[in-house]
PyMOL Python script that loads the backbone (N, CA, C, O; Angstrom):
from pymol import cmd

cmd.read_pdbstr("""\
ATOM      1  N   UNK A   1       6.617 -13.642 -13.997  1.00  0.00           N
ATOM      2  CA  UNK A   1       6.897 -14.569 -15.096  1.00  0.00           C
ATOM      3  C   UNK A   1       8.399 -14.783 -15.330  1.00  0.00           C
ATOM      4  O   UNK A   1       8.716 -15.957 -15.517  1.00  0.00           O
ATOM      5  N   UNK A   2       9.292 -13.960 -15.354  1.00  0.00           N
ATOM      6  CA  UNK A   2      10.405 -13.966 -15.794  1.00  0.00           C
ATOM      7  C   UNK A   2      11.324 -14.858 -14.571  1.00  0.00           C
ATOM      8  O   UNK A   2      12.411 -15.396 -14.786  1.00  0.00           O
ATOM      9  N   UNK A   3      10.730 -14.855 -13.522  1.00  0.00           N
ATOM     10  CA  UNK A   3      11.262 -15.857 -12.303  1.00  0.00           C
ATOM     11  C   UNK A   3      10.742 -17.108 -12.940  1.00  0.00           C
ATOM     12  O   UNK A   3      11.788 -17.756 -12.972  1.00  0.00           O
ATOM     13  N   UNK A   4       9.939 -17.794 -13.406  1.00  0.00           N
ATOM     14  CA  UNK A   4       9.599 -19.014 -13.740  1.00  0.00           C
ATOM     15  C   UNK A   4       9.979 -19.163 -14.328  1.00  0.00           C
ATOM     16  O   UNK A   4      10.020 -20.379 -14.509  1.00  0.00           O
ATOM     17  N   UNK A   5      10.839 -18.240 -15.541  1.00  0.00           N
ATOM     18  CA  UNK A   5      11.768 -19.071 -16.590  1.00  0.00           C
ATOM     19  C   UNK A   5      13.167 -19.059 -15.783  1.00  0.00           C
ATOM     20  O   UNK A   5      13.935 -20.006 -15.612  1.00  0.00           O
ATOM     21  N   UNK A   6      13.246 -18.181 -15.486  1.00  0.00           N
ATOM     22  CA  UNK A   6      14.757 -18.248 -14.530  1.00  0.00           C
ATOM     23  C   UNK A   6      14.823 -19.754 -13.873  1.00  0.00           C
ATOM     24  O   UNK A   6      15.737 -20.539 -14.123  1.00  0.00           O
ATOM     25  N   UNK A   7      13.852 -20.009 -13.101  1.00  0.00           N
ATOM     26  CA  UNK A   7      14.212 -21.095 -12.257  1.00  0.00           C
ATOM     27  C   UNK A   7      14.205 -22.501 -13.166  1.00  0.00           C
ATOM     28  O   UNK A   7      14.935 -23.475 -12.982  1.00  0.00           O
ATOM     29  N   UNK A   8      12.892 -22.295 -14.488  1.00  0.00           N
ATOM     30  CA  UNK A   8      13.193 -23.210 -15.345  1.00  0.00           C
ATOM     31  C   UNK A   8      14.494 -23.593 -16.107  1.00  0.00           C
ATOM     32  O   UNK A   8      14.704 -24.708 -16.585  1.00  0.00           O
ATOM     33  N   UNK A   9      15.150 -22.773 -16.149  1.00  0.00           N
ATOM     34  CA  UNK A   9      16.414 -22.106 -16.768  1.00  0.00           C
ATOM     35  C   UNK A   9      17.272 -23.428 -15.914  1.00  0.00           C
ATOM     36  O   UNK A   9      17.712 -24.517 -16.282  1.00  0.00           O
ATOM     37  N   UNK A  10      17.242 -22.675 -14.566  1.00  0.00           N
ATOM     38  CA  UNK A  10      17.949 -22.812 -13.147  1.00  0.00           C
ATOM     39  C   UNK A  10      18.104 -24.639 -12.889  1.00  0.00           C
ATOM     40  O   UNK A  10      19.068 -25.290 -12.485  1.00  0.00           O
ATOM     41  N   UNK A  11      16.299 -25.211 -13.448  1.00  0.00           N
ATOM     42  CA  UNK A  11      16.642 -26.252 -13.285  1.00  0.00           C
ATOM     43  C   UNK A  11      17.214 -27.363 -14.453  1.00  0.00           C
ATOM     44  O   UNK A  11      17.793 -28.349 -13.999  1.00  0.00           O
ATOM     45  N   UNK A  12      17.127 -27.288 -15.403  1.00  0.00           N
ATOM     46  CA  UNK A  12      17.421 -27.756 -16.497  1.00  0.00           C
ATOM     47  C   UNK A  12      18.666 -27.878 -16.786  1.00  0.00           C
ATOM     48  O   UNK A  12      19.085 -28.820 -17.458  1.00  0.00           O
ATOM     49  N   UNK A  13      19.772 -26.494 -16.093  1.00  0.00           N
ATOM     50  CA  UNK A  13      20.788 -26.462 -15.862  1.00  0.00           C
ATOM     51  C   UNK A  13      21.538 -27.724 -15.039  1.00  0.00           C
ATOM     52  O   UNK A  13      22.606 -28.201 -15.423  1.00  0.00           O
ATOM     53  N   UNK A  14      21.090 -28.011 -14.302  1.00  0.00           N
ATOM     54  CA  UNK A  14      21.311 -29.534 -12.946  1.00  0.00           C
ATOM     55  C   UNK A  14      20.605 -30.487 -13.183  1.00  0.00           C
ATOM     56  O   UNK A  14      19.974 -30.826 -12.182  1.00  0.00           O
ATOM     57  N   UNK A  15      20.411 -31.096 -14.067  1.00  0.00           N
ATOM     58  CA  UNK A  15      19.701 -32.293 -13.952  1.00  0.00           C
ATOM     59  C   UNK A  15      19.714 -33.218 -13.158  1.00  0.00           C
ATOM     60  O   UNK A  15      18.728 -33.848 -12.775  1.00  0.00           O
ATOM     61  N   UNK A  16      21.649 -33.500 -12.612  1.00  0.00           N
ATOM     62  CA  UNK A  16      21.310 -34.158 -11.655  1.00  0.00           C
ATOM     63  C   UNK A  16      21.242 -34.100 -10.158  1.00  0.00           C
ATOM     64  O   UNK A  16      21.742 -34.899  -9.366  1.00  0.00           O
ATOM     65  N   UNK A  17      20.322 -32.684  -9.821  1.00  0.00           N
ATOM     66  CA  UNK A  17      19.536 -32.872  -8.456  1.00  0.00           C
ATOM     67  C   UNK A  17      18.901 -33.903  -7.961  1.00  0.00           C
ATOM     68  O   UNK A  17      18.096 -34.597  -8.583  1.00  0.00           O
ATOM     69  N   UNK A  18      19.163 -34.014  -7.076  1.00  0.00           N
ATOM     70  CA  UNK A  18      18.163 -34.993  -6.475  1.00  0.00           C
ATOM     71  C   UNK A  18      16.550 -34.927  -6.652  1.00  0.00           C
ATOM     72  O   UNK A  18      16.120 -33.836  -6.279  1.00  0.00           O
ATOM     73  N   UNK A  19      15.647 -35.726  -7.078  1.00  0.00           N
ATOM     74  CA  UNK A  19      14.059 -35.523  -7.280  1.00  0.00           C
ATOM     75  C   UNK A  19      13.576 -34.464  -6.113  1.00  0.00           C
ATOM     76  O   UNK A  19      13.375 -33.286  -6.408  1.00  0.00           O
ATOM     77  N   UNK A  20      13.448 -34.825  -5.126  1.00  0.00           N
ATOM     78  CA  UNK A  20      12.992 -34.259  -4.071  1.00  0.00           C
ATOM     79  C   UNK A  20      13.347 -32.947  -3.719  1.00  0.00           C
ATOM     80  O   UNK A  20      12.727 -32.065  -3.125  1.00  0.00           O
ATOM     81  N   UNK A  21      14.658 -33.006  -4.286  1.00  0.00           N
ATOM     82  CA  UNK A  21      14.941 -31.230  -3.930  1.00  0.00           C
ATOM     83  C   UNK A  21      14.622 -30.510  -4.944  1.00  0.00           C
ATOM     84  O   UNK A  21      14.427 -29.297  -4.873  1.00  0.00           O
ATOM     85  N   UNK A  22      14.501 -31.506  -6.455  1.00  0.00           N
ATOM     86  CA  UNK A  22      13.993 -30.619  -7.267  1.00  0.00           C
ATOM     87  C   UNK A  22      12.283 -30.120  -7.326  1.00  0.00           C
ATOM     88  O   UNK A  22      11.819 -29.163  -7.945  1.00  0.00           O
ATOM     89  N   UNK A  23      11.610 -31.045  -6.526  1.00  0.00           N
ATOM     90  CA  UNK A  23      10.046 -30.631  -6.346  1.00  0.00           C
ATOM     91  C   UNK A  23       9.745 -29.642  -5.124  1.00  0.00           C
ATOM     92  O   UNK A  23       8.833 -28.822  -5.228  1.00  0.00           O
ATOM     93  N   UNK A  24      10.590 -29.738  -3.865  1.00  0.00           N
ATOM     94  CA  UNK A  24      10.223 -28.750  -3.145  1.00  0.00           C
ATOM     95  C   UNK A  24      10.975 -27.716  -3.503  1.00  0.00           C
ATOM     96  O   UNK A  24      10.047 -26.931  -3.308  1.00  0.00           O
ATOM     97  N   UNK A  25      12.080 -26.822  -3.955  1.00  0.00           N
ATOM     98  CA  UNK A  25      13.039 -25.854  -4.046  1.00  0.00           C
ATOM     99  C   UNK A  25      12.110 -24.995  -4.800  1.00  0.00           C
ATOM    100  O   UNK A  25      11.905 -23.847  -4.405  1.00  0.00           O
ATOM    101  N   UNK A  26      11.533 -25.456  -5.849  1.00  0.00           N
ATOM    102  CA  UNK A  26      10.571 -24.256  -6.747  1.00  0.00           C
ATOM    103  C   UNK A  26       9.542 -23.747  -5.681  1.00  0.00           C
ATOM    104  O   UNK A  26       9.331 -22.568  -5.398  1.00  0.00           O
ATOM    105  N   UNK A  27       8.871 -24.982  -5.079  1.00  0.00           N
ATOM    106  CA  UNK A  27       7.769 -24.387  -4.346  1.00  0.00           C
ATOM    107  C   UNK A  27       7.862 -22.717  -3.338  1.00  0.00           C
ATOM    108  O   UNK A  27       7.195 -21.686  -3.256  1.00  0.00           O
ATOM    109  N   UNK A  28       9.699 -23.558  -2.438  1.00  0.00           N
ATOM    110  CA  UNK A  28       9.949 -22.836  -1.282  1.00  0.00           C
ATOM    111  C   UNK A  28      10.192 -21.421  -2.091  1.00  0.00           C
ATOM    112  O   UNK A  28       9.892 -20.401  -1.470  1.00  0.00           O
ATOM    113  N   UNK A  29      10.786 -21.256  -3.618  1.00  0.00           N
ATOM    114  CA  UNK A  29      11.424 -19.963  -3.829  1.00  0.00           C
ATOM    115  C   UNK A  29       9.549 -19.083  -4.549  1.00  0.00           C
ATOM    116  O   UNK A  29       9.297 -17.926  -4.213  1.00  0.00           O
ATOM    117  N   UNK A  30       8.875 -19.617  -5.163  1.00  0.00           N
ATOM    118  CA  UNK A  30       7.597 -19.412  -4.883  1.00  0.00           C
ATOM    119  C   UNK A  30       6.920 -18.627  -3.983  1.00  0.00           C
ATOM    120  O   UNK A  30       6.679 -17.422  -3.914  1.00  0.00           O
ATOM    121  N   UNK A  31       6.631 -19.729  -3.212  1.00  0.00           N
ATOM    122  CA  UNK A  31       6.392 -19.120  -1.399  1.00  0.00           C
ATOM    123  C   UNK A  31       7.086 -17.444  -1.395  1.00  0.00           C
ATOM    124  O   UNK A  31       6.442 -16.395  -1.420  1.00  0.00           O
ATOM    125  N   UNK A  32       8.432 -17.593  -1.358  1.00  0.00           N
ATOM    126  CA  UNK A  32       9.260 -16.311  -1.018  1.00  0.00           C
ATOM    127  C   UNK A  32       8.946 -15.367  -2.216  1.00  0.00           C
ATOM    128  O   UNK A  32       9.531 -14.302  -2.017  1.00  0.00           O
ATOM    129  N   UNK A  33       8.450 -15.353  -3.044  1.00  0.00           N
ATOM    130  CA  UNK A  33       8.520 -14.434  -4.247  1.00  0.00           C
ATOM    131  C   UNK A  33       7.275 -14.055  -4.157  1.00  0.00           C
ATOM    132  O   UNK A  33       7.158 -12.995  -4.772  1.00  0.00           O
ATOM    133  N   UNK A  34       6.013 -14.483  -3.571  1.00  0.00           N
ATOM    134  CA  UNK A  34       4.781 -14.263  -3.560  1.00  0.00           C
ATOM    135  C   UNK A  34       4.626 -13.463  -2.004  1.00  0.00           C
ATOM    136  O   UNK A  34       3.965 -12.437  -1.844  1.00  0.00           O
ATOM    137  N   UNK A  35       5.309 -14.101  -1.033  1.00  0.00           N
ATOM    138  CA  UNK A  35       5.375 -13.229  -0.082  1.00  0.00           C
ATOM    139  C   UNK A  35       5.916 -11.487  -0.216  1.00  0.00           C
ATOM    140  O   UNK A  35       5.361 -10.411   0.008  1.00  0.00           O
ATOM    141  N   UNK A  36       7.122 -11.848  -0.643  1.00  0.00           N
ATOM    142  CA  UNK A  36       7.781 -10.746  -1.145  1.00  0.00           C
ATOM    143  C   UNK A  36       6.643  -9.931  -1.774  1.00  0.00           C
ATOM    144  O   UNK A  36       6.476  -8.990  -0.998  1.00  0.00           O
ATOM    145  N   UNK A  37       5.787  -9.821  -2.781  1.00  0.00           N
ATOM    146  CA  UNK A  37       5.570  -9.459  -3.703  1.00  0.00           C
ATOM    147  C   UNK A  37       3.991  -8.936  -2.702  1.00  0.00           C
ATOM    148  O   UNK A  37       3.437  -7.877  -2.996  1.00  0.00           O
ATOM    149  N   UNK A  38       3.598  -9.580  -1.883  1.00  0.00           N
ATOM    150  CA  UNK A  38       2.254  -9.036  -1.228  1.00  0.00           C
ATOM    151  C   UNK A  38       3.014  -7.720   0.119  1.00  0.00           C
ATOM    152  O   UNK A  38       2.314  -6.776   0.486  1.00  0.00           O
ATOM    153  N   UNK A  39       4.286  -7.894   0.601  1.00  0.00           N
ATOM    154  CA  UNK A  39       5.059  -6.944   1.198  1.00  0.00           C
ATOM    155  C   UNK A  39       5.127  -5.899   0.273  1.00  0.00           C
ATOM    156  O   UNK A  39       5.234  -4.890   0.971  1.00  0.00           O
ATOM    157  N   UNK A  40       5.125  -5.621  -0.715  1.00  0.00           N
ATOM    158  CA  UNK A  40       5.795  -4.608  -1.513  1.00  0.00           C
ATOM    159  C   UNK A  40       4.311  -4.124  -1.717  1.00  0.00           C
ATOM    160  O   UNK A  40       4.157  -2.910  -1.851  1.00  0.00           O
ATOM    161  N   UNK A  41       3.399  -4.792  -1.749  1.00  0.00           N
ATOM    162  CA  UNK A  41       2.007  -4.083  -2.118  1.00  0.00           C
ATOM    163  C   UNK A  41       1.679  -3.705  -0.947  1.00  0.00           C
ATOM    164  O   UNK A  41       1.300  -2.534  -0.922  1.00  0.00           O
ATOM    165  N   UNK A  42       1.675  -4.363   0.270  1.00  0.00           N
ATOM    166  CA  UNK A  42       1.232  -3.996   1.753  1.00  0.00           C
ATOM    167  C   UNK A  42       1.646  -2.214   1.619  1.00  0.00           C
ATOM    168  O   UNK A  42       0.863  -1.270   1.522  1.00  0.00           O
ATOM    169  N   UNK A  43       2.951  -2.205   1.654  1.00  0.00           N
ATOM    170  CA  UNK A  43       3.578  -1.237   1.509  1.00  0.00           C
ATOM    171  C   UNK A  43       2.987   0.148   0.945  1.00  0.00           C
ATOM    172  O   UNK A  43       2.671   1.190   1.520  1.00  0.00           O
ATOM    173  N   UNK A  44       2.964  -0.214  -0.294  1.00  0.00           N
ATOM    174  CA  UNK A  44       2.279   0.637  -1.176  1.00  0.00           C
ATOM    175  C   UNK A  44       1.349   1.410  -1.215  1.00  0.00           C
ATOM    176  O   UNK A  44       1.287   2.578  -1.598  1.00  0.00           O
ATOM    177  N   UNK A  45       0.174   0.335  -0.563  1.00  0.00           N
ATOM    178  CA  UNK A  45      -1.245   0.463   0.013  1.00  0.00           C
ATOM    179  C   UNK A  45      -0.807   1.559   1.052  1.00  0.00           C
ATOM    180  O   UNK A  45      -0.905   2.729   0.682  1.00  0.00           O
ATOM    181  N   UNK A  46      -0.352   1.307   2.272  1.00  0.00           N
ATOM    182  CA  UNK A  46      -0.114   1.987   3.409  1.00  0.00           C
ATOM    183  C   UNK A  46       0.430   3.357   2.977  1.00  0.00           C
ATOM    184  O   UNK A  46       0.284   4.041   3.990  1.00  0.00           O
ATOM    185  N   UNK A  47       0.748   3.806   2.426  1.00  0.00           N
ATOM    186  CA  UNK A  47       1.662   5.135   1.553  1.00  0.00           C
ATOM    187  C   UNK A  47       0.691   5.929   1.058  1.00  0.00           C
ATOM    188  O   UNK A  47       0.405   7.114   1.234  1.00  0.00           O
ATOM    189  N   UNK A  48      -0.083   4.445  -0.050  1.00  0.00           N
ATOM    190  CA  UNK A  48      -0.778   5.273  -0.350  1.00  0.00           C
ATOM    191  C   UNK A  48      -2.322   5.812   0.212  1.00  0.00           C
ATOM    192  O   UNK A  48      -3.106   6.621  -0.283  1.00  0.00           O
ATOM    193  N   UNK A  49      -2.377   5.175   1.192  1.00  0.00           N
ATOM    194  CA  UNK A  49      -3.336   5.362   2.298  1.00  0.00           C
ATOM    195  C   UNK A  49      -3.178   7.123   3.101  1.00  0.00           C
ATOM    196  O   UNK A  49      -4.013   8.015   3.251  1.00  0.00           O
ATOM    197  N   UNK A  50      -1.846   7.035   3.435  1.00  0.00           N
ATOM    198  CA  UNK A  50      -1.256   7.972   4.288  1.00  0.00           C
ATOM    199  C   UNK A  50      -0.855   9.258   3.502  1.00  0.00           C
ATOM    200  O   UNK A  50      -0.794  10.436   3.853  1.00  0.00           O
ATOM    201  N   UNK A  51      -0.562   8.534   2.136  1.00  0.00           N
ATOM    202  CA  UNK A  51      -0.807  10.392   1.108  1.00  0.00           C
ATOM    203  C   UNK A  51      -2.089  10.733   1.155  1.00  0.00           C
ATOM    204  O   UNK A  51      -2.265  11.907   0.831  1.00  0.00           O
ATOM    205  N   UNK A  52      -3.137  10.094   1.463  1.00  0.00           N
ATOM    206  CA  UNK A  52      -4.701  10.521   0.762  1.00  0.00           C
ATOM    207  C   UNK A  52      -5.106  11.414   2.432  1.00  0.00           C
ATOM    208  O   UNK A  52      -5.577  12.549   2.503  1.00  0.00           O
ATOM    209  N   UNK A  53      -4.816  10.661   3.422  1.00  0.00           N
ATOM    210  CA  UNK A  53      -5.277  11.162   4.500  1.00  0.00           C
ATOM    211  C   UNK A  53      -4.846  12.666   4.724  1.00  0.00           C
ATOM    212  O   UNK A  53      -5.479  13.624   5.168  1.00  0.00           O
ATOM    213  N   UNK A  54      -3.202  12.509   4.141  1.00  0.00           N
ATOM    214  CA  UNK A  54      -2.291  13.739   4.573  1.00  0.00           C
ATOM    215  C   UNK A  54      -3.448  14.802   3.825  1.00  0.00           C
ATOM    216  O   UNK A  54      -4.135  15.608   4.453  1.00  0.00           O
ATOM    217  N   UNK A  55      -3.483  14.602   2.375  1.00  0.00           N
ATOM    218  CA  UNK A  55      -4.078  15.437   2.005  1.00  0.00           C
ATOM    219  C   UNK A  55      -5.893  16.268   2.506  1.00  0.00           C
ATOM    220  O   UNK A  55      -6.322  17.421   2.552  1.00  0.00           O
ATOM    221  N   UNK A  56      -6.315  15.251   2.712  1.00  0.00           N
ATOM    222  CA  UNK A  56      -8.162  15.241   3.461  1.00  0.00           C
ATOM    223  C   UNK A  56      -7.641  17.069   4.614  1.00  0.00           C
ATOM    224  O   UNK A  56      -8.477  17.594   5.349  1.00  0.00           O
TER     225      UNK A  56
END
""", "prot")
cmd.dss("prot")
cmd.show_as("cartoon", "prot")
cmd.util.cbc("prot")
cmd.orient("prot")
């Protein structure tokens, strides 16, 4: 959440962007923040996969 106000922030700041860069730029930083954010769980998972086994 706090990224969607940021970027709301981010855009409101520039109004005058160009349209087009202002409709894809949210998407692309999106994309990257959701990726990001399933890496950090991939992660997690795997750890915590590999503590449970260690222990068995």
């Amino acid at each position: 959440m706090p990224v969607f106000l940021e970027r709301a922030s981010h855009e409101t700041n520039h109004p005058r962007m160009r349209p087009q860069r202002q409709g894809v730029e949210p998407l692309v930083r999106t994309a990257i923040t959701v990726r990001t954010e399933l890496d950090i769980a991939a992660i997690f998972v795997v750890l915590t996969v590999s503590r449970y086994c260690r222990l068995q």
